[in-house]
C-alpha positions in Angstrom: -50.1 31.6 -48.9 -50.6 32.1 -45.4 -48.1 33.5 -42.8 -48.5 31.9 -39.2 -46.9 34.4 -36.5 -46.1 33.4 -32.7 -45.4 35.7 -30.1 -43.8 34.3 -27.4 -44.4 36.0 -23.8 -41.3 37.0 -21.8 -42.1 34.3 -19.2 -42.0 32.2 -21.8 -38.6 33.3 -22.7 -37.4 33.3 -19.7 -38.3 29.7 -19.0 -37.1 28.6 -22.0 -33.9 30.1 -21.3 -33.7 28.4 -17.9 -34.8 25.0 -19.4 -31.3 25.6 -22.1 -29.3 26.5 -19.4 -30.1 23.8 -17.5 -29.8 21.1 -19.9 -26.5 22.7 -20.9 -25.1 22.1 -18.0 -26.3 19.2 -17.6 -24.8 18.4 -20.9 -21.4 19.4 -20.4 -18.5 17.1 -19.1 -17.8 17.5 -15.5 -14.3 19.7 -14.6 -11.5 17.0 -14.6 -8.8 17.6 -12.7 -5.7 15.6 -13.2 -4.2 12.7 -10.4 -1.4 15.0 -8.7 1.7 13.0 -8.9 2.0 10.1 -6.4 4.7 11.1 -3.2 8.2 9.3 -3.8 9.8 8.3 -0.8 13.2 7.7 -0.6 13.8 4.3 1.0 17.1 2.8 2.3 17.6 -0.9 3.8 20.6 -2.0 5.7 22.0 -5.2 7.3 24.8 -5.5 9.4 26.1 -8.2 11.7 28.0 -8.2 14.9 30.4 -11.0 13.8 31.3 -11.4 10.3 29.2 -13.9 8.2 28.1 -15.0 4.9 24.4 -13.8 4.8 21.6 -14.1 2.1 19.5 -11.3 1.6 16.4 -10.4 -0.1 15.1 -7.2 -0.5 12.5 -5.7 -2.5 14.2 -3.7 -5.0 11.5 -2.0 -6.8 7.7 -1.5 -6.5 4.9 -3.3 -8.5 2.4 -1.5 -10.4 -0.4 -3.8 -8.4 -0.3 -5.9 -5.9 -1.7 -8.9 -8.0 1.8 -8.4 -9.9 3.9 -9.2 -7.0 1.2 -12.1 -6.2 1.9 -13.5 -9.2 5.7 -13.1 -9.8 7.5 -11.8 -6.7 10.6 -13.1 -7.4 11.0 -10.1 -10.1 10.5 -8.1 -7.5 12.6 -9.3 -4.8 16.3 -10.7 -5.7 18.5 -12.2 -3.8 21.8 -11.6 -3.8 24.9 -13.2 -0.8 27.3 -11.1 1.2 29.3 -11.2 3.5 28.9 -8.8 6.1 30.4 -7.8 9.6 31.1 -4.8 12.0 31.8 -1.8 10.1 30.9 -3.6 6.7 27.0 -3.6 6.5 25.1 -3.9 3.2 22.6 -1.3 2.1 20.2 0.0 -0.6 18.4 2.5 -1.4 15.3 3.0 -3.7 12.6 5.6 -4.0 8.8 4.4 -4.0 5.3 5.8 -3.6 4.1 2.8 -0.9 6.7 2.0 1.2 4.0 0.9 4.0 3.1 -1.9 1.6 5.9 -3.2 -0.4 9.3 -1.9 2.0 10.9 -5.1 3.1 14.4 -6.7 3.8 15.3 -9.4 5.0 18.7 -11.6 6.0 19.5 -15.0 7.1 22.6 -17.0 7.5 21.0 -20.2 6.5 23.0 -23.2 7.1 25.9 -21.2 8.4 28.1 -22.1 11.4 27.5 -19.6 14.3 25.1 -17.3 15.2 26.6 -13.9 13.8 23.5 -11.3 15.1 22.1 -10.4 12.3 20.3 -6.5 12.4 18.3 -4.8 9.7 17.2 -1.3 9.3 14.8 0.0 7.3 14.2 4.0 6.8 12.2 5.9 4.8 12.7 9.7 4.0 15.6 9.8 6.5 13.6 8.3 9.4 14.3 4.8 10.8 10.9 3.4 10.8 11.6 -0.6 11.4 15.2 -2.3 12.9 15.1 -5.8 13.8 17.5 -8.1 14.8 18.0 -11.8 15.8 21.3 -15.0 15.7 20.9 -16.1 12.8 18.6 -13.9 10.5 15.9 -10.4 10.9 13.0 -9.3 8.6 12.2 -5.6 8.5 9.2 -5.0 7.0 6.2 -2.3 7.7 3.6 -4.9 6.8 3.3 -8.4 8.0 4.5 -10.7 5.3 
């Protein structure tokens, strides 16, 4: 039986070594680090009027996961409910979401009511008024155009 014996030199060690290393590292899975946790913002909407009136309103009461969800169903997403309002007797809301820029929107309209009542919406996020609009007969406030 014969014994075969084979010395390796240190530079051969040493690239060897290199050439594991390497490829270990290569090998292993990237660090992952996880998705920090998406802002809330704290969103309010209010309508008031100067005279009192009955007023439809419409507001977006909650945020979709995508936009393609609104797209397809944004009725779920924005009800509609009919007040009256007038000085001193405003409606409001208030919601926390993590895109107010995209999906923050109220808006009010008297519809085939007598008058023209002047009809004012706010809309604030985080404390800060960021859009008020107002018109006779109806307002949007909205930080994107609809």
């Amino acid at each position: 039986m014969t014994r075969t014996n084979r010395m390796v030199g240190a530079g051969s060690a040493t690239t060897l070594t290199g050439l594991l290393v390497a490829a270990g590292f290569a090998a292993s899975a990237p660090l992952v680090h996880a998705d920090p946790e998406p802002v809330m913002h704290h969103v309010k909407y209010a309508v008031t009027a100067e005279n009192p009136i009955y007023t439809d309103i419409y507001y977006l009461d909650h945020q979709p996961a995508r936009f393609s969800d609104y797209s397809h169903d944004p009725y779920s997403f924005t009800p509609h409910v009919d007040v009256d309002i007038a000085p001193g007797k405003p409606w409001t809301f208030d919601l926390d979401m993590t895109d107010p820029d995209h999906y923050a929107m109220v808006v009010a309209s008297t519809g085939t009511e007598p008058g023209t009542p002047g009809i004012h919406c706010v809309l604030a996020v985080d404390g800060a008024v960021v859009v008020s609009n107002g018109g006779p007969k109806g307002a949007l406030c909205s930080l994107r155009n609809w």
